[in-house]
Kinemage of the C-alpha trace (Angstrom):
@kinemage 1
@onewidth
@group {chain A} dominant
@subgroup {mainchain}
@vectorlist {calphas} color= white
{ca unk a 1} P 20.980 -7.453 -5.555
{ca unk a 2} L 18.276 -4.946 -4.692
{ca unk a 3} L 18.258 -2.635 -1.909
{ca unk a 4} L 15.712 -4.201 0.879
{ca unk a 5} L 12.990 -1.212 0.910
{ca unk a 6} L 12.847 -1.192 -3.249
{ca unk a 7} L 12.635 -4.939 -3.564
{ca unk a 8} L 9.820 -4.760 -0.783
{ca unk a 9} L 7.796 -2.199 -3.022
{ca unk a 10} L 7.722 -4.302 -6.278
{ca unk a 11} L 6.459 -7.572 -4.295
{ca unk a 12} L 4.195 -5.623 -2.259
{ca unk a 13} L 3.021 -4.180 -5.787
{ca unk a 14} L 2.846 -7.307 -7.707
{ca unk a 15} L 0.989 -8.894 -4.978
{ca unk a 16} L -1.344 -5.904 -4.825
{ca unk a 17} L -2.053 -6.185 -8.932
{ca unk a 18} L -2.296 -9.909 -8.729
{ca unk a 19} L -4.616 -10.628 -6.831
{ca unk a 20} L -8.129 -11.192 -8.389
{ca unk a 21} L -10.412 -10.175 -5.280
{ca unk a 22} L -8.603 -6.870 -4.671
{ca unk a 23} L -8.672 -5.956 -7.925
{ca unk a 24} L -11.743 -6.199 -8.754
{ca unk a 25} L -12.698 -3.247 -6.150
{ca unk a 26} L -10.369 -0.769 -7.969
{ca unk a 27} L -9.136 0.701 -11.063
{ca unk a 28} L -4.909 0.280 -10.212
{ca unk a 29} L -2.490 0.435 -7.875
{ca unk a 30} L -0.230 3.724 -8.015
{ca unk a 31} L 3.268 4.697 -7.129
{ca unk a 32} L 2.484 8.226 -8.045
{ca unk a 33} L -0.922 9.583 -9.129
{ca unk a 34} L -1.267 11.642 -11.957
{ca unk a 35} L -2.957 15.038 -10.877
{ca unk a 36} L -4.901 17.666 -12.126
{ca unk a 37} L -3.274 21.427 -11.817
{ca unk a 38} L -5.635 22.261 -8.959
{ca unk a 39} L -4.173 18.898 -7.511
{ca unk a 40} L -6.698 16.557 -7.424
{ca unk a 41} L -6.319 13.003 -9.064
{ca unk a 42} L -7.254 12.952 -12.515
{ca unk a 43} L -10.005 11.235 -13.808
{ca unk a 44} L -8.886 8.481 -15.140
{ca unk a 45} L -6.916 6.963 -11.908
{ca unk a 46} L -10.739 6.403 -10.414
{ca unk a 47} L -11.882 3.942 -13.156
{ca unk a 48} L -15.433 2.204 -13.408
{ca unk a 49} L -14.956 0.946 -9.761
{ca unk a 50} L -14.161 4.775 -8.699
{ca unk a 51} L -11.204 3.254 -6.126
{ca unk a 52} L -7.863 3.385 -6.218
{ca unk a 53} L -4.724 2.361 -4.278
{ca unk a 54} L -1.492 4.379 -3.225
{ca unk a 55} L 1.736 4.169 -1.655
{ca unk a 56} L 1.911 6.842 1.168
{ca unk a 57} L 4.810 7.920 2.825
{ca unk a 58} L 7.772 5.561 3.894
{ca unk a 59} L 10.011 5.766 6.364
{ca unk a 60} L 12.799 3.025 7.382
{ca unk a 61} L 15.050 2.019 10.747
{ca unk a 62} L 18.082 0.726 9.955
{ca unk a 63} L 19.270 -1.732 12.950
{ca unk a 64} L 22.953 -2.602 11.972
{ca unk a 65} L 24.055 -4.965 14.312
{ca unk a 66} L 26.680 -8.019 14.541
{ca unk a 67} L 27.151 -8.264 10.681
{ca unk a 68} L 22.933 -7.874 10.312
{ca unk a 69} L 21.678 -5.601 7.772
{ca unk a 70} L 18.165 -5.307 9.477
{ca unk a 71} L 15.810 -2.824 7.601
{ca unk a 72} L 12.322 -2.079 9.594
{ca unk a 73} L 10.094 -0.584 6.818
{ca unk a 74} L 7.163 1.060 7.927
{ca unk a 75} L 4.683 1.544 4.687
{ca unk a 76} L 1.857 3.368 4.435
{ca unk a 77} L -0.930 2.484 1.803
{ca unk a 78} L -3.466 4.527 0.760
{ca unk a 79} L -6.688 3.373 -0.371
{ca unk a 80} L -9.416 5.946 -1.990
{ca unk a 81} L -13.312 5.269 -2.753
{ca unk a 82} L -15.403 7.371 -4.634
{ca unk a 83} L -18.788 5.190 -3.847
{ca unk a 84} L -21.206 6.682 -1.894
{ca unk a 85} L -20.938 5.527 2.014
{ca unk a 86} L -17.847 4.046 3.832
{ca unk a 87} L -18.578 0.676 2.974
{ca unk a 88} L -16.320 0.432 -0.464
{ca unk a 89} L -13.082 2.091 0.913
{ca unk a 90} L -13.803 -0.332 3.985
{ca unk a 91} L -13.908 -3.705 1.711
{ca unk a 92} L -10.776 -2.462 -0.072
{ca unk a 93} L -8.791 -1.741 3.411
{ca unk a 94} L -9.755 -5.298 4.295
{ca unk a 95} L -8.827 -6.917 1.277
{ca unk a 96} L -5.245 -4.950 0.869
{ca unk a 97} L -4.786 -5.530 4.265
{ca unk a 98} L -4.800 -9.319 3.610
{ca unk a 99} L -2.557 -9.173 0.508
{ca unk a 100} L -0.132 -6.837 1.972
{ca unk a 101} L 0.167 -9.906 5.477
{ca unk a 102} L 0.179 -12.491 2.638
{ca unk a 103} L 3.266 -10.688 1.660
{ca unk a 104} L 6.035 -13.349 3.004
{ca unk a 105} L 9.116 -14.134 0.641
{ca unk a 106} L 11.358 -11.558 -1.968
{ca unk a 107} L 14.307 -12.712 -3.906
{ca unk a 108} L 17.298 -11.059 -2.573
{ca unk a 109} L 16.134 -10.060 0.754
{ca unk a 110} L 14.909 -11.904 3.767
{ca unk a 111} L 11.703 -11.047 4.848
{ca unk a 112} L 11.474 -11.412 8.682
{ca unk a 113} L 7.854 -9.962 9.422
{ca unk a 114} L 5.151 -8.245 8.341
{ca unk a 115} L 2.180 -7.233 10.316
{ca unk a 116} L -0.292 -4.505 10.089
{ca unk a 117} L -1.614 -2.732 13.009
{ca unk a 118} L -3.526 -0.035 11.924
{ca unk a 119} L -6.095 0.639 9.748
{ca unk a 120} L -7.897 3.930 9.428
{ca unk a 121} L -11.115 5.116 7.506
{ca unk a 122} L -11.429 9.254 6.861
{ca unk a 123} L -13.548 11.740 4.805
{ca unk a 124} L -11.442 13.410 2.279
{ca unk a 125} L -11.878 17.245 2.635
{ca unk a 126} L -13.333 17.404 -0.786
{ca unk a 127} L -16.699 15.831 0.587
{ca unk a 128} L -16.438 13.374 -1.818
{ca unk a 129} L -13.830 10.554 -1.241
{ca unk a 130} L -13.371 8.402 1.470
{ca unk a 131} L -10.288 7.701 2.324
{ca unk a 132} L -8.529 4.536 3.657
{ca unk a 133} L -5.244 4.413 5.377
{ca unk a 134} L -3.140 0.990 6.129
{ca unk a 135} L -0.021 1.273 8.007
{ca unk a 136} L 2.144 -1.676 7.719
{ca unk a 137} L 5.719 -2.947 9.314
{ca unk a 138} L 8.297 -5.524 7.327
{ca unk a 139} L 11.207 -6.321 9.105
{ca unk a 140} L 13.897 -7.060 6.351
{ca unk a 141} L 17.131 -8.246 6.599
{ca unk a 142} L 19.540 -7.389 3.612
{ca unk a 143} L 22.102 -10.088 1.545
């Protein structure tokens, strides 16, 4: 059996690299990003679609309660666009956004909810990249 949060991440993953639509407005999905020395991401994350996908930080409330192993995992994805204008980084957010609701079953785990209230669009500092952030709540309840 899997813990709840890491058994999350690999459907949230597969889901995110299997699905067609979503896909086809980036280069990958990344746990970690492979930088440059002055920090930036290399090159080659940004592909011929110059997007990408991250997972952000993580954080998790554990709500142990009459024999309950209830996990609230609060994600946050990161989506990056290269393309000129807002209007790329926006059609990713919405398209992850769906993906990451359509998110419903795992193996081991229980999933109890998902929902995803926030979505926000930024410059990057570098002037470059825009910058898409999805925040998104599972409830999970551990076997």
């Amino acid at each position: 059996m899997s813990a709840p949060s890491v058994e999350l991440q690999g459907a949230i993953y597969a889901a995110l690299k299997g699905d067609a639509p979503l896909m086809a407005l980036i280069s990958d999905v990344y746990d970690r990003v492979q930088r440059n020395d002055d920090g930036s991401a290399h090159a080659s994350v940004w592909g011929a679609q110059q997007g990408y996908i991250s997972f952000g930080p993580e954080f998790v409330i554990y709500e142990d309660a009459e024999c309950l192993d209830l996990q609230e995992v609060n994600l946050q994805i990161d989506v990056w666009s290269r393309q000129v204008g807002r209007v790329h980084c926006k059609r990713i957010v919405a398209e992850a956004r769906r993906v990451l609701l359509g998110v419903t079953e795992l193996t081991d785990n229980a999933l109890v909810l998902a929902e995803a209230p926030l979505s926000r669009i930024t410059q990057d500092p570098d002037g470059l990249t825009t910058r898409g952030i999805i925040e998104i709540r599972y409830e999970v309840e551990g076997h």
